[in-house]
C-alpha positions in Angstrom: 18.4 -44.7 -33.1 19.9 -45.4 -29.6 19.5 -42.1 -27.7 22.0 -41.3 -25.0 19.6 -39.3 -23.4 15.7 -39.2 -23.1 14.0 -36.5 -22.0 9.9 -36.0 -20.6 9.0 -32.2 -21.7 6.1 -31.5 -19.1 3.6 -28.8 -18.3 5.6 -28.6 -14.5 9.3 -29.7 -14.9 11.6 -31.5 -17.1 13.0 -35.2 -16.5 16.2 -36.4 -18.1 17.1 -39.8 -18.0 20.7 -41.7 -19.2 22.0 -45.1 -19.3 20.3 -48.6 -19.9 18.0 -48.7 -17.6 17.2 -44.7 -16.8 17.2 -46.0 -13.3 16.7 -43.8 -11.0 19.4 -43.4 -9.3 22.1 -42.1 -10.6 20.5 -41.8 -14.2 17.2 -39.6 -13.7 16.7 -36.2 -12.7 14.2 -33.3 -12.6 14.7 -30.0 -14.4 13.2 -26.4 -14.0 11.0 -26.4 -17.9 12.5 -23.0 -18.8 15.8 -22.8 -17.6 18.5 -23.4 -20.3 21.1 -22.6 -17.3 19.7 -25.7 -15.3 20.1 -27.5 -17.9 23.6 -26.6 -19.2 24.8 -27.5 -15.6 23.0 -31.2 -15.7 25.2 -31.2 -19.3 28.1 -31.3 -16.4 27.0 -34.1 -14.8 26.5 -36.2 -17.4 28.7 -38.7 -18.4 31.6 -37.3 -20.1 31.4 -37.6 -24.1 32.3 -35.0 -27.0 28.6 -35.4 -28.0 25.3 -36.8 -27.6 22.0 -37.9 -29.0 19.1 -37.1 -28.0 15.4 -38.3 -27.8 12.1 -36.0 -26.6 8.7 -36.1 -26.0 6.5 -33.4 -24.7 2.9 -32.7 -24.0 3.7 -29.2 -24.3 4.9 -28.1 -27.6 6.5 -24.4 -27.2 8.8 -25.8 -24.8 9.7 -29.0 -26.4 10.5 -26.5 -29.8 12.5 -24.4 -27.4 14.5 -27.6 -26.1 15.3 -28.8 -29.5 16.3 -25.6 -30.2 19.1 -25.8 -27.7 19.9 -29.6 -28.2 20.6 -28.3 -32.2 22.7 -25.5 -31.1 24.9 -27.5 -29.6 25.3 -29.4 -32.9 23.3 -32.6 -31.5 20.9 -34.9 -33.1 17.5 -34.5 -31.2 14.2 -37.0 -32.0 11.1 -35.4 -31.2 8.7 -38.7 -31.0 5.4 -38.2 -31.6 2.6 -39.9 -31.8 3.2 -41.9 -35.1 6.2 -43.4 -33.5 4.1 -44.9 -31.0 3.9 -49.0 -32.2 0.7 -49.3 -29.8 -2.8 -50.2 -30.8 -5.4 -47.5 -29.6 -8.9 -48.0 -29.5 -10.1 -44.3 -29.1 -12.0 -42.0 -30.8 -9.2 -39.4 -31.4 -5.6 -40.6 -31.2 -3.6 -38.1 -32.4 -5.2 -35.7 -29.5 -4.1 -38.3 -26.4 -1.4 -36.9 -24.5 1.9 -38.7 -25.8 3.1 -38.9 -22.5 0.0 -41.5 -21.9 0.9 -43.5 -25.1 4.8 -43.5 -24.2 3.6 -45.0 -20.7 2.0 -47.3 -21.9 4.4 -48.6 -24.2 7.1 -49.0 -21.5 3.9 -50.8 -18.9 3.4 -53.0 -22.1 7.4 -54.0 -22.0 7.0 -54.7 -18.1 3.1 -56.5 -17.8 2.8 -58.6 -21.0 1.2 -60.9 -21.5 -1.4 -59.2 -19.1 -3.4 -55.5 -18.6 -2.9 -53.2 -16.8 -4.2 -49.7 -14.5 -1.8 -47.5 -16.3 -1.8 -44.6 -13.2 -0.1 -41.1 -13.5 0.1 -38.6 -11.1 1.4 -35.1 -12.0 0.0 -32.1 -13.4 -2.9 -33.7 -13.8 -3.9 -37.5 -12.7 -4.4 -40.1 -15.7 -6.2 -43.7 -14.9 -5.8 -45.3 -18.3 -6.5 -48.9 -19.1 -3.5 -51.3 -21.2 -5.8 -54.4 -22.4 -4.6 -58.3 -22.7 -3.7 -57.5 -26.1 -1.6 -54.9 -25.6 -4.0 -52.2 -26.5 -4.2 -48.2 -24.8 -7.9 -48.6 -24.5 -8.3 -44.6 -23.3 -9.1 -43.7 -19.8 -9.7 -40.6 -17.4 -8.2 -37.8 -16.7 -8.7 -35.2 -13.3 -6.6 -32.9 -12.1 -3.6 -33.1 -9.6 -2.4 -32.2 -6.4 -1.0 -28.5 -7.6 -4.3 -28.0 -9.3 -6.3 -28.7 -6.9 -4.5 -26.8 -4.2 -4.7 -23.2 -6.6 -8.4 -24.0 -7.4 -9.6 -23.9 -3.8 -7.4 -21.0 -3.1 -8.5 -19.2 -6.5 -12.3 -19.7 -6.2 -12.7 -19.7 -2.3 -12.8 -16.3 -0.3 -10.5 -17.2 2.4 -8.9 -20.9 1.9 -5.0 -20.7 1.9 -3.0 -21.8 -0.7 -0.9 -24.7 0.4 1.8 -26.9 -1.0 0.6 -29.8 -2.7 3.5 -30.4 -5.9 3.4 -33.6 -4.4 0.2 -36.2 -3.0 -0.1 -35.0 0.3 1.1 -37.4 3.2 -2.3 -36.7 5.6 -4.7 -39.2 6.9 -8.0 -37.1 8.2 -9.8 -36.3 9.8 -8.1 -33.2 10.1 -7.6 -31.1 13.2 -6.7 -27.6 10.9 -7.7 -26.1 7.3 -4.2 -26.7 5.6 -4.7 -30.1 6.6 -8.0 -30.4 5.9 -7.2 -29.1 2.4 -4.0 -32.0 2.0 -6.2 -34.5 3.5 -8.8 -33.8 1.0 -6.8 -33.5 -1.7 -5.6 -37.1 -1.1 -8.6 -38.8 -0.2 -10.2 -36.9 -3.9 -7.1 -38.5 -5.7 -6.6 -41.8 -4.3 -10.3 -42.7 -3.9 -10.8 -41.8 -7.6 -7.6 -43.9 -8.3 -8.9 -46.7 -6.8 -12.4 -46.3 -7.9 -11.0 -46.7 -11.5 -8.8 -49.5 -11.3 -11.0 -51.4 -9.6 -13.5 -51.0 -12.6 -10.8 -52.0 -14.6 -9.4 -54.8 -12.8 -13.6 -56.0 -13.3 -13.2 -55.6 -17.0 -9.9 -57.2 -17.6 -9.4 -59.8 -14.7 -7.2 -58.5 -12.1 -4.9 -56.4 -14.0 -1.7 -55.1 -12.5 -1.3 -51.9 -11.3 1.6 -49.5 -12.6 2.6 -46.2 -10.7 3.9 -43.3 -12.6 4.4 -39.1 -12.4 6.5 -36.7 -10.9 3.8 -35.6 -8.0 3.3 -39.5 -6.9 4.2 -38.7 -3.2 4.5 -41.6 -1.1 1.3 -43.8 -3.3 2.3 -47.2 -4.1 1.7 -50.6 -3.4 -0.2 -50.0 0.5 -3.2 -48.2 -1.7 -3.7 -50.9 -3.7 -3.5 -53.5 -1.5 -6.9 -54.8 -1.8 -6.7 -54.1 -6.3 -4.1 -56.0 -6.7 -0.5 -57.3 -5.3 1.0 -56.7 -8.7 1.7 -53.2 -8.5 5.0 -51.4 -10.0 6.2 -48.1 -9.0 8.2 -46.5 -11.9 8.7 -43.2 -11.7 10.7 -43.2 -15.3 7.8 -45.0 -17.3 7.6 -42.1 -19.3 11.6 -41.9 -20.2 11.6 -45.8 -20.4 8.5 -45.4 -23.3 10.5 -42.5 -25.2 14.1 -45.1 -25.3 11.6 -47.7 -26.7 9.8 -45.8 -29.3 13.6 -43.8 -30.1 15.1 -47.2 -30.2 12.6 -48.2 -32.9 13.2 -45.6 -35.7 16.5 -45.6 -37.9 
């Protein structure tokens, strides 16, 4: 199927993407995850057809039933892929439990890196550092949580450190000259040292492999934090919506 629109179900919001290329601008945007009014008003700014097809994938499943739900009430066809219609190989011990927003990123990093590997890097809810082989492979990787999660953890389990705003990777070099910087600062230096850290263990095992940037809490990373990984790096914040065209495109 061709799918007008793709859409990245996620545990914090809801990305739509549209056209060719899902570029992002005009053709990707982000979405409250349980608001059907939010998304009847993106229906608005679409563009303008009696109908559409649809193509989703979601790492959490009550809301991805609840979004097919309203795609089929509005008499629409709406693909849920899953992880059988992922054409990747995957050399881990439990495929059917990785997150199919990993698999669906790298499928699309496959379509931009080949014939090469890759540091497949996500940063959202929580950060993935997953490892694309030369043969086109999902070899499995890590996963840690993100910049939200590590912001209500020190606030939950601390007696006095303040919750502050972290949906995105904090822009804050230390040292720090106050605690909500010092909690940004450390929240950065935890992610980005741990990012690097990986790929670079990667980039060991599979000869300098490129570096692609992914996730809805990326911030301001990209190529300056790899500079000494790699000069191939790709920023792509719709890698996700770019895998779930190419697996939807795929099926009959």
């Amino acid at each position: 199927m061709t799918p007008d629109v793709v859409v990245d179900i996620g545990n914090t919001r809801i990305k739509w993407g549209w056209g060719d290329a899902y570029a992002p601008t005009p053709g990707m945007v982000s979405l409250p995850p349980d608001d059907e009014d939010a998304w009847d008003e993106q229906l608005t700014r679409l563009p303008n057809r009696d109908s559409y097809s649809w193509a989703i994938a979601s790492v959490h499943p009550d809301r991805a039933a609840r979004f097919a739900a309203w795609v089929h009430a509005r008499g629409e066809r709406c693909q849920v892929i899953e992880h059988a219609h992922v054409m990747l190989a995957m050399n881990v011990d439990e495929p059917h439990r990785v997150g199919i927003d990993r698999l669906l990123n790298a499928l699309a990093a496959r379509n931009l890196v080949h014939p090469y590997s890759a540091s497949l890097i996500s940063i959202g809810t929580a950060v993935t550092v997953d490892l694309l082989d030369d043969e086109e492979g999902f070899q499995g990787g890590v996963i840690f949580p993100g910049p939200r999660l590590m912001a209500e953890s020190l606030h939950a389990h601390t007696a006095k450190l303040p919750l502050v705003d972290a949906h995105t990777l904090p822009i804050m070099a230390a040292p720090a000259k106050n605690t909500n910087d010092a909690i940004l600062a450390g929240i950065r230096a935890a992610i980005v040292g741990g990012v690097v850290h990986l790929a670079t263990q990667y980039a060991k095992r599979e000869h300098a492999p490129w570096v692609v940037i992914t996730g809805g809490a990326v911030g301001d990373l990209g190529r300056s934090d790899f500079g000494s990984l790699s000069q191939r790096t790709i920023v792509r914040p719709e890698l996700t919506l770019e895998g779930i065209r190419i697996a939807a495109e795929a099926l009959p």
